[in-house]
C-alpha positions in Angstrom: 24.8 -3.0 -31.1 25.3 -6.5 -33.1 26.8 -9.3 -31.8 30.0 -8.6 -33.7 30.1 -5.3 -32.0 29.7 -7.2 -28.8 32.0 -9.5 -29.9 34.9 -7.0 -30.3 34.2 -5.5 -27.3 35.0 -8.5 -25.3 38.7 -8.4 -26.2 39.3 -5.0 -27.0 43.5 -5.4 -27.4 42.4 -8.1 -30.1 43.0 -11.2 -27.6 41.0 -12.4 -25.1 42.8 -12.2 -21.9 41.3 -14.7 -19.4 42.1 -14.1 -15.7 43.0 -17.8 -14.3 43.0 -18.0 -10.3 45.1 -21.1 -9.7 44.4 -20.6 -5.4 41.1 -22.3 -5.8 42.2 -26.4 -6.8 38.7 -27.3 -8.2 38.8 -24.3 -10.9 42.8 -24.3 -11.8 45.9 -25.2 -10.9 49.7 -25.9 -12.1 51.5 -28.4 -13.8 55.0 -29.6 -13.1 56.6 -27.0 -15.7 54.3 -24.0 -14.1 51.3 -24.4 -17.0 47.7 -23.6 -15.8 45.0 -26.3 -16.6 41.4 -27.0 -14.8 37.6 -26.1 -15.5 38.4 -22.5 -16.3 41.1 -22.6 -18.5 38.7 -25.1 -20.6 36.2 -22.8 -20.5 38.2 -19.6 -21.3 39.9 -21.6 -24.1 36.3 -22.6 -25.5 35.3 -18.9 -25.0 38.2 -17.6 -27.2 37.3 -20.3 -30.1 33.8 -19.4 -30.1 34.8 -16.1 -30.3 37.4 -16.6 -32.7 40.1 -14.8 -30.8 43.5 -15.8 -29.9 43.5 -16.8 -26.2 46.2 -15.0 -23.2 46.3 -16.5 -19.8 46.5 -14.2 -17.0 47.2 -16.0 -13.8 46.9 -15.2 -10.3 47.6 -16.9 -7.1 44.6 -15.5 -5.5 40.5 -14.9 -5.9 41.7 -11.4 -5.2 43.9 -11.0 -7.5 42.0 -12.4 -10.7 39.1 -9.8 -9.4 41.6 -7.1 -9.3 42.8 -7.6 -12.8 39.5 -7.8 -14.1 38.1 -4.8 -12.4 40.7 -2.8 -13.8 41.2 -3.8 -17.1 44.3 -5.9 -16.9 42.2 -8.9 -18.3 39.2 -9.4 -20.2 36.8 -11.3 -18.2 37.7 -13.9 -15.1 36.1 -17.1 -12.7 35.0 -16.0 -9.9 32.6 -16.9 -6.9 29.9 -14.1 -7.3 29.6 -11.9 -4.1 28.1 -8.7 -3.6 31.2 -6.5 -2.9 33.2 -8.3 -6.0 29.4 -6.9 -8.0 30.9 -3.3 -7.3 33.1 -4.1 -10.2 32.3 -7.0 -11.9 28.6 -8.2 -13.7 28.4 -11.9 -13.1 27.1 -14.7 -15.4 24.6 -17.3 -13.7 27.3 -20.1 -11.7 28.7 -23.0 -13.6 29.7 -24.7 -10.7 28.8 -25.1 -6.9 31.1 -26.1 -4.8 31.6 -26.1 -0.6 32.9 -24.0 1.5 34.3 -26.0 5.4 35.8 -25.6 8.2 39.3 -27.7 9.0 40.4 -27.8 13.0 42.9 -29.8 15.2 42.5 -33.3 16.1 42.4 -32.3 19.6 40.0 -29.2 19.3 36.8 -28.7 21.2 35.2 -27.7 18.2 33.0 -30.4 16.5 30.3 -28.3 14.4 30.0 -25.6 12.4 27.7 -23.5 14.7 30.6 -23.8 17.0 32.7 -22.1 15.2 31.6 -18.3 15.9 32.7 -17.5 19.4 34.8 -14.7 21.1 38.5 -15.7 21.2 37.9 -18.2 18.1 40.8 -17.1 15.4 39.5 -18.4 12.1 42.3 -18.7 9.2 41.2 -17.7 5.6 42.3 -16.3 2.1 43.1 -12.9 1.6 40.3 -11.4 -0.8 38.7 -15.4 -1.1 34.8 -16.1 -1.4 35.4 -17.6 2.2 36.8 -14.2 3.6 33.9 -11.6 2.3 31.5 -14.6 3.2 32.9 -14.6 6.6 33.7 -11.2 7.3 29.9 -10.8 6.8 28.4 -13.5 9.0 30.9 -13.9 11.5 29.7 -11.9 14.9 32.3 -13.4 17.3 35.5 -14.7 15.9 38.6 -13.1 15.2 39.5 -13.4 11.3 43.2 -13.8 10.1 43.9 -13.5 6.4 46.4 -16.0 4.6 47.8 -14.6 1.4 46.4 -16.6 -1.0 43.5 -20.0 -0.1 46.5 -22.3 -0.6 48.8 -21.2 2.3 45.5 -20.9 4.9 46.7 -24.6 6.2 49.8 -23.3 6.4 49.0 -20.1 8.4 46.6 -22.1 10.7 49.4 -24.4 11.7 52.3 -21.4 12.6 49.7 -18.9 13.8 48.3 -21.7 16.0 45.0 -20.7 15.2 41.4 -22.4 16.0 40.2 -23.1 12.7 40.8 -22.8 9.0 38.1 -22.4 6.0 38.2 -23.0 2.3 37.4 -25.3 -0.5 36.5 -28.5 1.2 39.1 -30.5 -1.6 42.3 -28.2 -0.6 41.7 -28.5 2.9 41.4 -32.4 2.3 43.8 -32.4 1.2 46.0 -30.7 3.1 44.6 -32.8 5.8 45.9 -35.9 3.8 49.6 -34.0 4.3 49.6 -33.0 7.8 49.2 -35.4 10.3 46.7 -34.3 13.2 44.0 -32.2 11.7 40.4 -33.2 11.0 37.3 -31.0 8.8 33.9 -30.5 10.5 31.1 -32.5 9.0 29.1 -30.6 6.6 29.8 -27.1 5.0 28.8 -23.7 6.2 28.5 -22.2 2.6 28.1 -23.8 -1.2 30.0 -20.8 -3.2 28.6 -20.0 -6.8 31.1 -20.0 -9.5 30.5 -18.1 -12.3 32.3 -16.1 -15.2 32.6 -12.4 -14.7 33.2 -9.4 -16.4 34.3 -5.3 -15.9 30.4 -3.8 -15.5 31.7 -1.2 -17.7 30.9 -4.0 -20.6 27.7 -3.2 -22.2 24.6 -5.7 -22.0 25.6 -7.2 -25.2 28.2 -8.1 -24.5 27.3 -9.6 -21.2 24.3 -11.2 -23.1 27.3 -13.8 -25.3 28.8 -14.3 -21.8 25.4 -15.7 -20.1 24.6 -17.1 -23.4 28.2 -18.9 -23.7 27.6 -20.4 -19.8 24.0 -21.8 -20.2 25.2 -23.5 -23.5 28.5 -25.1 -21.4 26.2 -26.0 -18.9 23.6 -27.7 -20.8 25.7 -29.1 -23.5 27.5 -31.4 -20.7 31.2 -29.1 -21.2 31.0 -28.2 -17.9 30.5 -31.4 -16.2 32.9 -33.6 -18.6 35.6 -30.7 -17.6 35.2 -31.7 -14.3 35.4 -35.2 -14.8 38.5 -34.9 -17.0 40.7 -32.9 -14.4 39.1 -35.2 -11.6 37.3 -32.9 -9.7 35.1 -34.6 -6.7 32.7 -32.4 -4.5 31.3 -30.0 -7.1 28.0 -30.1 -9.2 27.5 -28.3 -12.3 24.7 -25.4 -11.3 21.8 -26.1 -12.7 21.2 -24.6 -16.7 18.6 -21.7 -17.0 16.1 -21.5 -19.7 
């Protein structure tokens, strides 16, 4: 196949249809007239000029969501943090960005670490379908899981489900903690979530191959990290570039 071939087969509609999750702050969000802007709408838009393809947003409220769309061909190719049961569906690129996963709790909770977290009658607050939700549902032994709808609302659910702890993107809960008087994050982080670009596995290597290739070059040519500078983002590194 040559890279035009490959090329094509990235947008096969004739547009590039990028799946935008605006639930995760640090890779998207809105603007005051509802208009999606962060890392990954650079990055798709870059994507779609390298390409030479005109660019369509697809935007989700949830991880979930964008994954869904991909998986099934509703979109072209997504952001997502890389997990083993999303890699049913989707072939991953190497990350672009790390970023931490923590826990937020009550001013007046017990709880003051991490390893505290896991224990019977503990109900832990998390998006539906989020990195933090297959991550947990897979390492947690003891504590009860309950599912927000999207990694925004978790605070939200926490506070009227008057649960024991929330997890997510250190930054939302921050600030959510910034809004909402009475709430305070455990030190550290209990995991550092890969971000990468994604797309169906039904793609063929290829095509994959001017994905990777697209990701190391954003990576190395300093996109990725002026990106993050541009749209403020604080708390994430750019993953390191591979030969």
């Amino acid at each position: 196949m040559t890279n035009d071939n490959a090329r094509l087969e990235l947008a096969p509609t004739g547009i590039l249809r990028a799946s935008i999750n605006v639930g995760n702050p640090i890779l998207a969000n809105l603007d005051a007239e509802g208009n999606p802007f962060g890392v990954s709408v650079d990055l798709a838009g870059e994507f779609a000029h390298r390409l030479g393809f005109p660019l369509e947003l697809v935007v989700f409220d949830s991880a979930g969501k964008s994954v869904d769309a991909v998986t099934a061909g509703q979109a072209d190719f997504g952001f997502f943090a890389v997990d083993p049961v999303r890699g049913a569906g989707i072939a991953f690129s190497e990350p672009y960005v790390l970023i931490e996963g923590a826990y937020l709790v009550k001013n007046e909770s017990p709880v003051k670490a991490n390893d505290e977290v896991d224990l019977a009658g503990h109900r832990v607050v998390v998006g539906k379908g989020s990195a933090y939700d297959l991550h947990l549902t897979r390492t947690l032994q003891h504590a009860h899981i309950v599912r927000a709808p999207t990694s925004p609302s978790v605070v939200q659910t926490f506070l009227e489900q008057d649960a024991d702890v929330a997890a997510g993107v250190r930054q939302q809960l921050e600030a959510d903690a910034k809004r909402t008087a009475g709430l305070r994050l455990l030190p550290g982080r209990f995991m550092v979530i890969r971000q990468a670009m994604g797309l169906p596995k039904a793609r063929s290597a290829e095509a994959f191959a001017l994905l990777r290739r697209f990701v190391e070059e954003m990576k190395a040519s300093g996109f990725v990290s002026a990106a993050l500078r541009r749209h403020g983002i604080e708390g994430a590194s750019v993953a390191p570039a591979k030969s």
